[in-house]
C-alpha positions in Angstrom: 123.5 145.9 102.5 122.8 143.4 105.4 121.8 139.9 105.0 118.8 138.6 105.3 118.0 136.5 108.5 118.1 132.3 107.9 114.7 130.8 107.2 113.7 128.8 109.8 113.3 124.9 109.3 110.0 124.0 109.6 108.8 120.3 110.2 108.0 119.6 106.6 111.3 120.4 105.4 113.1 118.2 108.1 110.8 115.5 106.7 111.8 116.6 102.8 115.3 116.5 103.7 115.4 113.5 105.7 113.8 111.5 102.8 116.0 113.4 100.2 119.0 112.2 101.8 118.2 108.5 102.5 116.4 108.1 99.0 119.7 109.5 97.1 120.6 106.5 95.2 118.6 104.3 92.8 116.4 102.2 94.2 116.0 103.5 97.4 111.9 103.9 97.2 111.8 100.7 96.9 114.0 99.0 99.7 112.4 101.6 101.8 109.1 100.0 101.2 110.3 96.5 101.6 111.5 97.2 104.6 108.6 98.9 106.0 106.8 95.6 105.1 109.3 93.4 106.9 110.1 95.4 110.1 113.7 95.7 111.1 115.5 96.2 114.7 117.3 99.1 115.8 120.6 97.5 114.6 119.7 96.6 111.5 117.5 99.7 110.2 121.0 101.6 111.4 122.8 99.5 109.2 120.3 100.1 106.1 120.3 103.7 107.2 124.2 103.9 106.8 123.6 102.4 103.6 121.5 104.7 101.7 123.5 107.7 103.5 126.6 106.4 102.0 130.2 107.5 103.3 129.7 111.2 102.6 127.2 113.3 100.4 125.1 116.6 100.0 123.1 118.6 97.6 121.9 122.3 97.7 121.1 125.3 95.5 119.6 128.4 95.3 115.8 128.2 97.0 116.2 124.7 97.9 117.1 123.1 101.2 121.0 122.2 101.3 121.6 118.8 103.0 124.8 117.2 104.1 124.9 113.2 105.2 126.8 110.5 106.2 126.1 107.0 107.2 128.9 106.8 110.1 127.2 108.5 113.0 123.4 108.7 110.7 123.7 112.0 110.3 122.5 114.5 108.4 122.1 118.3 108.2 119.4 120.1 106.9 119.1 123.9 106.2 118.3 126.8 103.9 121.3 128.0 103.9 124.8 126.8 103.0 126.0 125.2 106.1 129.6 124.1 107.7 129.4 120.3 108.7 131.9 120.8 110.8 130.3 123.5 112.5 127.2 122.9 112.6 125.2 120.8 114.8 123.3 117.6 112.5 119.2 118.3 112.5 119.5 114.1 112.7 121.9 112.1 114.6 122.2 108.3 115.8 118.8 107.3 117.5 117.3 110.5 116.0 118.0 109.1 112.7 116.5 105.6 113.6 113.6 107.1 115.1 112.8 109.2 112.3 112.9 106.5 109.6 111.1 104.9 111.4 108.6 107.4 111.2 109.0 108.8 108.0 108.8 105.5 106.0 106.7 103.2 108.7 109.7 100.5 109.8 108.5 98.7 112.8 110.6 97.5 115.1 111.1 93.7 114.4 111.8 93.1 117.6 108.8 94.4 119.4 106.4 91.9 120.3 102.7 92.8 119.7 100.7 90.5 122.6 97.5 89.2 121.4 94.3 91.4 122.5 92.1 88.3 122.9 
């Protein structure tokens, strides 16, 4: 009997996983939301990124996405299959990370200046 191919990831379940991973521990929702409120910079929102990623961590099962992450680095990898860390290059990594966050939960940049239109 051969195995069937890997699912491909598609864009929502990069999004699902990279929220599943840095909304693992309680209270995350909300620190997410006051930080969207606040802004941070780059250095900063890395730092908060490493925190909710925590030193190591995963999750996975039959039908769902299986996710590895760790704060050193921001990374994290995403796939429907069970995956090799080690192996395996991360779906997010470093600036990715940051950038995505930044997307996914609406952190501006603190450090951008807006100039006035009028």
């Amino acid at each position: 009997m051969s195995a069937l191919p890997a699912r491909p990831l598609a864009e929502a379940d990069r999004i699902a996983g990279f929220r599943r991973a840095t909304c693992s521990m309680a209270g995350a929702k909300e620190r997410w939301r006051e930080r969207s409120i606040t802004g941070l910079s780059n250095q900063a929102l890395a730092e908060a990124l490493s925190y909710e990623l925590g030193i190591f961590g995963g999750c996975g099962g039959p039908d769902c996405l299986s996710l590895t992450y760790k704060g050193a680095g921001l990374k994290i990898w995403i796939s429907w299959e069970t995956h090799n860390s080690h192996q395996m290059k991360p779906t997010f990594s470093g600036e990715t990370t940051i950038a995505m966050a930044r997307l996914v939960y609406g952190v501006r940049d603190s450090e951008e200046v807006q100039l006035a239109l009028f």
